[in-house]
Structure formats: structure tokens, C-alpha cells
Phi, psi and omega in degrees: 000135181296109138352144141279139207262128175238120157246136196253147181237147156181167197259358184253136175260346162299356185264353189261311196302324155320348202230301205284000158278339175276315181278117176326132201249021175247029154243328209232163150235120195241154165208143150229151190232188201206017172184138185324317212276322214247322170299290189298313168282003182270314176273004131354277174284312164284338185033098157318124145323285167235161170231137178239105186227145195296149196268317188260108187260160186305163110101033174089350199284189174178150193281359166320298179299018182239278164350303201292315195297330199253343177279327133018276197243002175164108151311328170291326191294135164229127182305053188284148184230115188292122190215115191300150198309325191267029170228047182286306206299351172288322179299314170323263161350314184271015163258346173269309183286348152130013152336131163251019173165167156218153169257116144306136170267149318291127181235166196258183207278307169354303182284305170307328198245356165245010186262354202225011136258350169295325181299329181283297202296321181287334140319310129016266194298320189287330203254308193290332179298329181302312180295319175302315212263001169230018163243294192268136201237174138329303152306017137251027151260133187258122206269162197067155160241036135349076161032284133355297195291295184320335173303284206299344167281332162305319178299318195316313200267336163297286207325310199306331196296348189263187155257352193308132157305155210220104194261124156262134169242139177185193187258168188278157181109334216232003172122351200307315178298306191318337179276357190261297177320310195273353153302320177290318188308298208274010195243134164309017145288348187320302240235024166228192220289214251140092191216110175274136155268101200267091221290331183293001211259311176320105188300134180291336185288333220245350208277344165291309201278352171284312212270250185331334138107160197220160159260172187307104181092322221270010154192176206282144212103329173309084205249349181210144158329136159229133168290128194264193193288310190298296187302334122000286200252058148294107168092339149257244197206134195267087191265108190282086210254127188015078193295325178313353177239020126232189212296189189269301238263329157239029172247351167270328153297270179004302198286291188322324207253330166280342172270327186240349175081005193222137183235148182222150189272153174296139165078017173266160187228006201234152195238207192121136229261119141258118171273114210189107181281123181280067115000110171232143170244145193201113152288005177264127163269121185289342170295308186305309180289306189280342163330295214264049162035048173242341180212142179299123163329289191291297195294007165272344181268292238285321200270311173319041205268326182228142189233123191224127188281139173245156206248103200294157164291355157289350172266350185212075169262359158310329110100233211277319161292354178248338191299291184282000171284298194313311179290317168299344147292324199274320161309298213107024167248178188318179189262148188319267172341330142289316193244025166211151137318134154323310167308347178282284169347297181258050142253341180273007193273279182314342195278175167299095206246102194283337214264347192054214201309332194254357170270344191271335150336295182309297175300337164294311175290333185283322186273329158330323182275343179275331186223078197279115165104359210238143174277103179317097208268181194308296198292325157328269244285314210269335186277347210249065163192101159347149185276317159340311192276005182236009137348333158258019171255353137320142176294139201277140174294138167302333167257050159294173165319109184308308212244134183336316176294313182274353178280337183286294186307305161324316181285325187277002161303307200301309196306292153337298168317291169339288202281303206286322211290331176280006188254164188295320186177178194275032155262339184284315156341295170295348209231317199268338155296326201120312181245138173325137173316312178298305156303324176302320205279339189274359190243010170274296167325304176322298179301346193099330179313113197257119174284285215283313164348298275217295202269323212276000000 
């Protein structure tokens, strides 16, 4: 379990050796300083969660001057403040100015300890509203009803009660984080963070101190402690956004770090347990991927504990009217039926949508913006689409396929035809298919394919 970071200030230092005996040290990671001067550069560098400081500092100083300083540069931070008896109204005061409790001296390990778990509870509360209110939107809710959906939201509420890890697979487009989201909503994890990992993003030089978090100096650039990723989501859910790309060299920390529950930051000597639920996404078949020695075996069992399909929009284009009633709301336009034809609709119901649920997003927004105030009809609708993309409203060529086998046979002709002519010979060929040589040589027959053409 992750520490609470405490720095305690007086000018005594028995009174901080003091302090640091009453408090549980399987909660906190405590620092004390002993001058205002030496307080401030210590939570400089650490930013402290909570401070607990003395209100009369040496040399005229005061723990005000402290207070300001740290609400200041972080408002979240909370700030208690230690006061001899005949000085509550001072304590006071320093509670209008953004104090979050004060203690009269002398007080017991009791006393201490509910004013410094209301400050963790309260810190709690504070880190999850930050996540909710720059994560959750109206856009992490999942929209439809659909067959699908309705399966996948049932899995979503078994699935949540737990802790197993969790692999979502799909196509791009179609959702995966919201499903990661709606799992975290639906977990006694709701009200703490929420940490995307964009795995293709991780610079490889970089990958400890992102996941696992660095101290100060420990490598170049390093100018302050950073907290990594996992130690982030301590107590929420850790989210992996197309974990198949990433590289071996950190699916192997991954592992490492999924196996023992403990994390140690670069340039650190101290290790420490997380609880932090794990959530991965892959638009790759990861079977497929470990074939080709591109993604590790064991993180792959270690992560599938649940395996949950996000669902293309060609499985629920029903749908689809509710999909763009939602974006339109979200605009600020009109409600579906005002602002498309029917005919519109139901072109947006029949077309191919490759791009899924973020492609029909887009088109929503592009032809709104094109055709402002105006209710959008077939022909609107149809100008908002690459002319590329609309190959399926072209008249069928006369020499198309009759038949699904031969519309098949074609493709692996053209493909096959392809593959030999750019490889070196038929075993490189056969190695870039997939397939035996011996199979390779019989589906160039099968097919017709003139080799030595195709090579010369």
C-alpha cells in the first residue's frame, strides 16, 4: 500500500522526534524540518501531501508563511497547524486563510491520528474529484442497446465486483477505454484514479521511470521526484491502451511488477506494495503476436484472467440513432430528427463503418459544421465522405466475381502474385505467407500463377 507523504516542521527537534512516535509509520513516509527556510525547500522538492507545522517559527518566522507558500503552489495540499493553547484564534485565522485543522499543544497520539486520518480522507476525496472532473464526461457513458451491448454491460457488472485483471480486445474505434472506465465506475475503486497508459508512446530509455516513477537526479533531466504510472493508480485501476505494441523490454517490468505487487522507483533503494488493478487493451491477436515472438507468453496469461470483446458497429448498428442523438446533444444541436432526414439515417445505419464508433463521431461533427442551422439530407451527408470511401455505392464492375470462391480466389491470386514477386525465391515467400513451401507451390498451381513470370 502506498504511503502518505507527511512533512512535519518545529523548531524543536524533539518536538518533530515527537510527533514522529505517535504516527503510524505503515501509513506515512514522514520528513522534518526545523526552519521555515529548510520547510520550504524540503516540500519544494517532495510536495508533500499533508504538513503538519508549528504556528511560531525561530527568528520572528511564522507557520503562516509556510501555509501561504504551500497553498499557493498546490491548493490541495493539507495544512495543519500546531499552537500553544492561549493561541486558537490565531489557528483560526490560519484556517480562513486555507489551514485544514489545527492542534493545541500538547496533544495524544489519539488526537493526532484522527486529525491526520481525516487529512488522508480528506486528500481521498480530493484526488478522485481531480480524476472525475478531467476524466469523466458525458463520453464515458456506453451508449446502446443492442444485443451486444446489453451482453457487455452484464459482463461489465460481474466483471467489476472483482479485482482480476482484465484484457479488452477490438478493432480501433469501438471503445476500449470506455470499457475500462465503465468497469472502474462500477468497482469499490470509483472514487480513486484512473491512469491511462499509452503503451505505443513509451519512449524505451524512459520506461521505468514512467511506469515506476524516479527520484531526484536519477538520470539526466531528472530535476524533481516523479511518481510513475502505477504509483498513480495506487488503489485505482492501472489502464494499458494497446498494450500489443508494447515493447518486450517493458512487458517484461510489467510482468515483474504484476507478479510481486511491488514497485521501486529509478534511483531508489526503498520498494513498496501496490494495490493498483490492471486493465489492458489490444486491437492485435496477442495469440498471434506471441507466435511471432513479438509479445510475451506468461504476461499474457497473467493479464487475460477476463477477456472482454468491445463490439464493432457493424454488430449493433441499431444502434446508431442513438449513437448520433448523444453527439448531438453534446454539441448543442438540434435532437436527431431535426437535424437529419430520414434518408440520412438510414444511410448512416447501412453504410460500412471501418472506422467504428470514432468514425461515425467524426462525421457527425464534420457534416454539422458544414451545414450549420441547415437539416441535413442524403446529399449533405454523402459530400461529408471521401470520395474513396464510397466505392459502395458504385454500380458493380461487369467483370466482378460471380461467387464468394472466386471473389476469394482472386484476392489470393492478386496477394500471393504480390508476396512471390517481391521475395528472393520460394522459401522467402513461403516464410512471408505463413506457409509451408510445399503448400505454397500447390496453391500457385491451384491458382494458375506463372512463377517464373512472376520472378524473371
Amino acid at each position: 500500500m502506498k504511503k502518505h507523504t507527511l512533512l512535519v516542521v518545529d523548531d524543536l527537534k524533539t518536538a518533530c522526534e515527537g510527533v514522529r512516535q505517535l504516527i503510524d509509520e505503515k501509513l506515512f513516509e514522514v520528513d522534518s524540518a526545523y526552519t521555515l527556510e529548510s520547510a520550504i525547500a524540503i516540500w519544494n522538492e517532495k510536495k508533500h501531501e499533508i504538513v503538519l507545522t508549528d504556528l511560531r517559527m525561530p527568528a520572528g518566522q511564522e507557520g503562516l508563511d509556510l501555509l501561504t507558500h504551500v497553498k499557493t503552489h498546490s491548493p490541495e495540499t493539507n495544512v495543519i497547524i500546531m499552537t500553544a493553547s492561549g493561541e486558537v484564534s490565531s489557528a483560526v485565522h490560519a484556517m480562513r486563510l486555507g489551514a485544514f485543522d489545527y492542534l493545541t499543544k500538547p496533544f495524544g497520539a489519539e488526537e493526532l491520528a484522527f486529525r491526520l486520518d481525516s487529512a488522508m480522507k480528506n486528500m481521498d476525496l480530493v484526488n478522485a474529484n481531480r480524476y472525475l472532473t478531467q476524466e469523466i464526461s458525458d463520453e464515458h457513458f456506453l451508449i446502446g442497446n443492442a444485443p451486444v451491448m446489453q451482453a457487455l454491460k452484464k459482463t461489465i457488472s460481474l466483471v467489476a465486483r472483482s479485482d482480476s485483471r482484465i484484457l479488452i480486445t477490438g478493432r480501433h474505434g469501438t471503445g476500449k477505454e470506455l470499457i475500462a472506465w465503465a468497469i472502474q465506475k462500477a468497482s469499490y475503486r470509483a472514487s480513486k484514479p484512473f491512469v491511462r497508459v499509452n503503451c505505443a508512446a513509451i519512449a524505451e530509455t524512459l520506461i521505468e521511470a514512467e511506469l515506476f516513477g524516479s527520484e531526484k537526479g536519477s538520470y539526466s533531466g531528472s530535476n524533481e521526484r516523479k511518481s510513475g504510472k502505477f504509483e498513480q493508480a495506487d488503489g485505482g485501476t492501472l489502464f494499458f491502451d494497446e498494450i500489443g505494441d508494447m515493447s518486450l523490454s517493458a512487458q517484461a517490468k510489467v510482468l515483474r511488477v504484476l507478479e510481486s505487487g511491488e514497485i521501486t522507483p529509478v534511483g531508489s533503494s526503498r520498494t513498496f506494495t501496490i494495490d493498483t488493478r490492471v486493465i489492458a487493451a489490444t486491437n492485435k491477436d496477442l495469440y498471434d503476436e506471441i507466435r511471432r515472438q513479438q509479445f510475451r507468453e506468461d504476461l499474457f496469461y497473467r493479464l487475460n484472467t477476463v477477456v472482454i470483446k468491445s463490439p464493432a458497429l457493424a454488430d449493433r448498428t441499431e444502434d446508431i440513432p442513438l449513437l448520433v442523438d448523444h453527439f448531438l446533444t453534446r454539441m448543442g444541436r438540434p435532437a436527431l430528427n431535426d437535424s437529419f432526414t430520414d434518408e440520412a439515417v438510414d444511410y448512416l445505419q447501412k453504410r460500412d463503418w471501418s472506422g467504428n464508433v470514432r468514425e461515425l463521431k467524426n462525421v457527425i461533427e464534420r457534416v454539422m459544421l458544414l451545414n450549420q442551422n441547415k437539416r441535413v439530407d442524403l446529399e449533405m451527408l454523402k459530400d461529408c465522405f471521401p470520395q474513396k470511401e464510397m466505392a459502395f455505392d458504385k454500380e458493380p464492375e461487369t467483370d466482378a466475381a460471380a461467387t464468394l470462391r472466386e471473389a476469394r480466389d482472386a484476392f489470393e491470386k492478386k496477394f500471393i502474385s504480390s508476396i512471390v514477386a517481391r521475395s528472393r525465391n520460394i522459401s522467402e515467400a513461403a516464410k512471408r505467407l505463413g506457409i509451408q513451401r510445399p503448400t505454397l507451390y500447390q496453391k500457385l498451381k491451384d491458382l494458375g500463377i506463372n512463377i517464373y513470370r512472376l520472378t524473371r
